[in-house]
N, C-alpha and C positions, 0 to 999 in steps of 0.2 A: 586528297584531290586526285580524282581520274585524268588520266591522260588527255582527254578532250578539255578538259575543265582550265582555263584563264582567270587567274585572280584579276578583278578591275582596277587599273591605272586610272588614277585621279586627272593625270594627264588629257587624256581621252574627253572626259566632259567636254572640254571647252574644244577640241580638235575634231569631233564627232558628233555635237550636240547633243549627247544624253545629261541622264539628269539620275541621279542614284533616290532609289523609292524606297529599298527597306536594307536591312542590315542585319547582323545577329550582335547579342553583346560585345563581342570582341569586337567590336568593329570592322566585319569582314562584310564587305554589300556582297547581298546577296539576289538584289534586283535593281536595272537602270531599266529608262525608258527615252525611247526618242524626242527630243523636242520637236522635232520638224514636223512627226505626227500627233503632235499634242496641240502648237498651235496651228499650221497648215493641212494636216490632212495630208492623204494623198495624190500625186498629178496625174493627169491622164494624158494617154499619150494620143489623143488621136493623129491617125496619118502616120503613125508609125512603124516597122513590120515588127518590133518590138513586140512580144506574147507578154503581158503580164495583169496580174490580177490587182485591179486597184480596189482600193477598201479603206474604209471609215476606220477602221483599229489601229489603236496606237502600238508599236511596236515595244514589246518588251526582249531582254535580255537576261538570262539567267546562267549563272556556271561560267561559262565561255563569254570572255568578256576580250574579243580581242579584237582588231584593227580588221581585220578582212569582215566579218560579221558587220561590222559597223558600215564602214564604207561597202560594202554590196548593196545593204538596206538600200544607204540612202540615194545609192546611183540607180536603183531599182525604183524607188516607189519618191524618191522628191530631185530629179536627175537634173528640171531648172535650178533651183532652188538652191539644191545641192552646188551647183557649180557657181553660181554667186556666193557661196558664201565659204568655200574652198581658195577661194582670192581676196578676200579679206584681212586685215593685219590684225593680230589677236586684239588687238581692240577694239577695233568694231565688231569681229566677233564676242566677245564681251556683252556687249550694248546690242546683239541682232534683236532678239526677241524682247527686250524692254519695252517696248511699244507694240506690241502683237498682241491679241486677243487669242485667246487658247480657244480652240474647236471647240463647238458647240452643236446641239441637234440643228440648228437654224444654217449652219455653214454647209449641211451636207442637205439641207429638202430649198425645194424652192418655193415659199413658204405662201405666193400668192397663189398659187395651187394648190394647197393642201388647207384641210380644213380640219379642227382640232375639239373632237366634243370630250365632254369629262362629266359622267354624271357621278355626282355626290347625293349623299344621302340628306335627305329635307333635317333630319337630326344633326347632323355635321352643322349647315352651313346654318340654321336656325341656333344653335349652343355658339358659335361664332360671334355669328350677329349679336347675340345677347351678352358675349362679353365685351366684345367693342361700343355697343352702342345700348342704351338703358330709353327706349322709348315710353316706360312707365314715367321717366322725369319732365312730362307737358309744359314745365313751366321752360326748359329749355327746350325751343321749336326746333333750333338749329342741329340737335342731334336726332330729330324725327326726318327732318327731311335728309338728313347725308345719307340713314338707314334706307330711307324709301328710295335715293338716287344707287345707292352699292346694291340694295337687290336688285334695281333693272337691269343689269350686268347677268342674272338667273331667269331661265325660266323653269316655272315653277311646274312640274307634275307630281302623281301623285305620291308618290315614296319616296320623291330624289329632287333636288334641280340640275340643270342642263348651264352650262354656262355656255352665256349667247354672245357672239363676237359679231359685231357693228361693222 
Protein backbone atom coordinates (compact mmCIF):
# COMPACT_ATOMS: atom_id res chain seq x y z
CA UNK A 1 0.00 0.00 0.00
CA UNK A 2 1.46 3.53 -1.08
CA UNK A 3 1.52 6.25 1.36
CA UNK A 4 -1.56 8.03 -0.21
CA UNK A 5 -3.45 4.86 -0.17
CA UNK A 6 -6.41 4.37 3.01
CA UNK A 7 -7.73 1.05 3.39
CA UNK A 8 -11.83 1.49 3.62
CA UNK A 9 -13.41 1.56 7.14
CA UNK A 10 -16.73 -0.12 7.19
CA UNK A 11 -17.42 2.59 9.56
CA UNK A 12 -17.53 5.23 6.94
CA UNK A 13 -20.65 3.66 4.94
CA UNK A 14 -23.06 4.69 6.99
CA UNK A 15 -21.07 8.15 8.39
CA UNK A 16 -20.36 9.35 4.79
CA UNK A 17 -23.03 7.59 2.60
CA UNK A 18 -20.88 5.51 0.44
CA UNK A 19 -21.75 2.20 -0.59
CA UNK A 20 -18.74 -0.40 -1.48
CA UNK A 21 -18.95 -1.66 -5.43
CA UNK A 22 -16.15 -4.13 -5.93
CA UNK A 23 -13.65 -5.84 -3.83
CA UNK A 24 -10.73 -8.47 -4.48
CA UNK A 25 -10.81 -12.05 -2.94
CA UNK A 26 -9.48 -11.27 0.07
CA UNK A 27 -11.97 -9.14 0.85
CA UNK A 28 -10.11 -5.75 0.58
CA UNK A 29 -12.74 -2.99 -1.37
CA UNK A 30 -11.24 -1.80 -3.69
CA UNK A 31 -14.14 0.72 -5.04
CA UNK A 32 -17.09 2.74 -2.90
CA UNK A 33 -19.40 5.14 -4.51
CA UNK A 34 -21.34 8.03 -3.12
CA UNK A 35 -24.94 7.59 -2.42
CA UNK A 36 -25.92 11.06 -2.50
CA UNK A 37 -24.69 10.89 -6.10
CA UNK A 38 -26.41 7.90 -6.89
CA UNK A 39 -29.83 8.72 -5.67
CA UNK A 40 -29.75 12.78 -5.67
CA UNK A 41 -27.35 14.03 -8.10
CA UNK A 42 -25.62 17.03 -7.71
CA UNK A 43 -26.82 20.70 -6.24
CA UNK A 44 -26.47 23.63 -7.71
CA UNK A 45 -25.47 26.46 -6.08
CA UNK A 46 -27.09 29.37 -7.68
CA UNK A 47 -26.39 32.86 -6.11
CA UNK A 48 -23.49 31.55 -4.67
CA UNK A 49 -19.77 33.08 -5.15
CA UNK A 50 -18.91 29.37 -4.48
CA UNK A 51 -16.79 28.10 -8.13
CA UNK A 52 -17.87 24.64 -8.61
CA UNK A 53 -18.55 22.20 -11.24
CA UNK A 54 -21.83 20.43 -10.97
CA UNK A 55 -22.33 17.20 -12.94
CA UNK A 56 -24.60 14.19 -13.41
CA UNK A 57 -21.47 11.56 -12.34
CA UNK A 58 -21.63 9.58 -9.52
CA UNK A 59 -18.60 9.92 -7.46
CA UNK A 60 -16.30 7.07 -7.17
CA UNK A 61 -13.53 6.21 -4.53
CA UNK A 62 -10.66 4.30 -5.02
CA UNK A 63 -7.25 3.43 -2.90
CA UNK A 64 -7.78 6.54 -0.59
CA UNK A 65 -10.62 5.77 1.29
CA UNK A 66 -10.49 8.39 3.96
CA UNK A 67 -12.76 10.97 6.00
CA UNK A 68 -11.39 14.25 4.26
CA UNK A 69 -12.11 12.73 0.70
CA UNK A 70 -15.42 11.96 1.84
CA UNK A 71 -16.70 14.74 3.55
CA UNK A 72 -15.14 17.43 0.79
CA UNK A 73 -17.29 15.54 -1.85
CA UNK A 74 -20.02 15.90 -0.27
CA UNK A 75 -19.80 19.63 1.33
CA UNK A 76 -18.76 20.29 -2.33
CA UNK A 77 -21.25 18.85 -4.75
CA UNK A 78 -24.64 17.78 -2.03
CA UNK A 79 -23.68 20.80 0.69
CA UNK A 80 -27.94 20.92 1.41
CA UNK A 81 -28.37 17.59 1.68
CA UNK A 82 -25.25 16.96 3.19
CA UNK A 83 -25.88 19.15 6.22
CA UNK A 84 -29.35 17.52 6.79
CA UNK A 85 -28.21 14.49 6.95
CA UNK A 86 -24.94 15.20 9.11
CA UNK A 87 -27.64 15.85 12.18
CA UNK A 88 -29.36 12.80 11.89
CA UNK A 89 -29.11 9.85 14.67
CA UNK A 90 -27.60 6.76 12.96
CA UNK A 91 -30.91 5.67 12.61
CA UNK A 92 -32.49 7.61 10.47
CA UNK A 93 -29.37 7.79 8.77
CA UNK A 94 -29.88 4.05 8.35
CA UNK A 95 -33.37 4.48 6.86
CA UNK A 96 -32.23 8.11 4.65
CA UNK A 97 -32.25 6.54 1.19
CA UNK A 98 -34.94 3.56 1.82
CA UNK A 99 -37.37 5.58 0.01
CA UNK A 100 -35.26 7.56 -2.57
CA UNK A 101 -35.42 6.78 -6.11
CA UNK A 102 -31.66 6.38 -7.42
CA UNK A 103 -30.95 9.04 -10.52
CA UNK A 104 -32.02 8.41 -13.45
CA UNK A 105 -31.57 10.05 -17.29
CA UNK A 106 -35.27 11.74 -16.46
CA UNK A 107 -33.93 13.51 -13.09
CA UNK A 108 -31.22 15.32 -15.01
CA UNK A 109 -33.24 16.48 -18.66
CA UNK A 110 -36.50 18.20 -18.39
CA UNK A 111 -38.17 15.80 -20.28
CA UNK A 112 -41.27 17.94 -21.51
CA UNK A 113 -38.70 19.46 -23.72
CA UNK A 114 -36.87 16.95 -25.00
CA UNK A 115 -37.97 14.80 -27.54
CA UNK A 116 -36.70 11.01 -27.82
CA UNK A 117 -36.76 9.32 -31.51
CA UNK A 118 -35.18 5.67 -31.67
CA UNK A 119 -35.22 4.18 -35.10
CA UNK A 120 -35.19 0.38 -35.11
CA UNK A 121 -34.71 -1.79 -37.84
CA UNK A 122 -38.38 -2.92 -39.62
CA UNK A 123 -36.43 -6.67 -38.94
CA UNK A 124 -36.18 -6.11 -35.17
CA UNK A 125 -39.53 -4.84 -34.25
CA UNK A 126 -41.33 -7.27 -37.07
CA UNK A 127 -39.29 -10.73 -35.39
CA UNK A 128 -40.68 -9.08 -32.11
CA UNK A 129 -43.99 -8.68 -32.97
CA UNK A 130 -43.99 -12.28 -34.43
CA UNK A 131 -42.97 -13.55 -31.24
CA UNK A 132 -45.47 -11.95 -29.04
CA UNK A 133 -48.18 -11.86 -31.18
CA UNK A 134 -49.23 -14.89 -33.88
CA UNK A 135 -51.62 -13.02 -36.18
CA UNK A 136 -51.67 -16.13 -38.57
CA UNK A 137 -54.18 -17.51 -35.53
CA UNK A 138 -57.71 -15.60 -37.06
CA UNK A 139 -59.79 -17.64 -35.01
CA UNK A 140 -58.39 -15.56 -32.02
CA UNK A 141 -59.35 -11.55 -33.16
CA UNK A 142 -58.16 -10.41 -29.79
CA UNK A 143 -54.51 -11.08 -30.58
CA UNK A 144 -54.81 -9.28 -34.21
CA UNK A 145 -56.08 -6.23 -32.76
CA UNK A 146 -53.56 -5.75 -29.64
CA UNK A 147 -50.85 -6.30 -32.67
CA UNK A 148 -52.58 -3.66 -34.88
CA UNK A 149 -52.88 -1.33 -31.45
CA UNK A 150 -48.71 -2.09 -30.15
CA UNK A 151 -47.69 -1.11 -33.96
CA UNK A 152 -49.36 2.34 -33.80
CA UNK A 153 -46.98 3.10 -31.15
CA UNK A 154 -44.23 2.81 -34.85
CA UNK A 155 -44.16 4.54 -37.62
CA UNK A 156 -43.24 2.59 -40.14
CA UNK A 157 -40.54 3.65 -42.94
CA UNK A 158 -38.83 2.04 -45.20
CA UNK A 159 -35.85 -0.14 -43.47
CA UNK A 160 -36.70 0.85 -39.92
CA UNK A 161 -39.69 2.08 -37.73
CA UNK A 162 -39.61 5.29 -35.72
CA UNK A 163 -41.16 5.03 -32.40
CA UNK A 164 -43.92 7.75 -32.23
CA UNK A 165 -44.66 9.30 -28.77
CA UNK A 166 -48.56 10.72 -28.45
Amino acid sequence: MSKGDMPFQPQHALEFRVEICSGNVHRAVSLVQCLFCVHSGSEDRDGSSVKCWCTVNIQFYKRSFSKENYSGHNERQHFVEWEAYISLTNKAKKSYFVNKKKSIMDTFLDSSDNEFHFKILASIVENIMDAFFHPEDEEDDYEAITMRNALKLFSKQPNWFVICED
